[in-house]
C-alpha positions in Angstrom: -6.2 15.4 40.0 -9.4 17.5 41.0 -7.8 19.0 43.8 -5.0 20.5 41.8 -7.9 21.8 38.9 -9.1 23.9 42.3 -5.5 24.8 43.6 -4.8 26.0 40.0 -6.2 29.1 40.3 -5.4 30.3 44.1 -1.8 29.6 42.7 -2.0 31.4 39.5 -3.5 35.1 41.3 -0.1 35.1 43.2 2.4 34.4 40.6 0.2 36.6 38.0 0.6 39.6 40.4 4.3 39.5 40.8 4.5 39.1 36.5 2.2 42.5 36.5 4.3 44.6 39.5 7.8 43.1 37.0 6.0 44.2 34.1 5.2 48.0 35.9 8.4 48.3 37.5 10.3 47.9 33.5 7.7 50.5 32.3 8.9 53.4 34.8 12.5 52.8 34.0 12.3 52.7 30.4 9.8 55.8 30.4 12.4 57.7 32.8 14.7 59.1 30.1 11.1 60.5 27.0 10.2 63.3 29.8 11.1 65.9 27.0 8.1 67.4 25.3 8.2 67.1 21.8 7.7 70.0 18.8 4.4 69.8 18.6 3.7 69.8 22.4 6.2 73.2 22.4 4.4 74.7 20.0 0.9 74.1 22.1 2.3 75.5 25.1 3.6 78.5 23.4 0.0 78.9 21.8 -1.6 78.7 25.2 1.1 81.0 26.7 0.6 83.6 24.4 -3.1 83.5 25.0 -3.0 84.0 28.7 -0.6 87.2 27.9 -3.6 88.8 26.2 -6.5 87.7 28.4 -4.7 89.0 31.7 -4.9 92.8 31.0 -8.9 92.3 30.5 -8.8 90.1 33.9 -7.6 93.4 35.2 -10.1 95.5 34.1 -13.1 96.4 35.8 -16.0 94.1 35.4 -19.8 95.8 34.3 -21.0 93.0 35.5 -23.9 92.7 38.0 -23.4 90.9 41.3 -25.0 87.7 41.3 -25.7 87.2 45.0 -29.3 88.1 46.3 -29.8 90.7 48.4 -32.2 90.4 51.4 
């Protein structure tokens, strides 16, 4: 009876991993099909997208800024 209390847990890491890989495996099937974003996530990318439109033409203006590497 003592030697199963020590065999107890080098059986139960094996048989715990395989129940954890099942249990993964039945969450990548069942999250397959919700890829679409919903409202509130299009309306955040549409923000966002709208904001890079008006920050690219200053990216394309000429910077006054001073060059930050030394000069020797």
């Amino acid at each position: 009876m003592d030697k199963l209390l020590y065999l107890l847990p080098i059986l139960g890491c094996p048989i715990m991993m395989v129940v954890m890989m099942v249990m993964m495996r039945g969450n990548k099937t069942n999250n397959a099909g919700t890829a679409t974003p919903d409202l509130a996530t299009q309306d955040e990318i549409a923000a966002l997208r709208a904001e890079i439109a008006s920050l690219r033409p200053q990216q394309s203006e000429p910077s006054t800024q001073v060059d930050p590497s030394p000069k020797r």
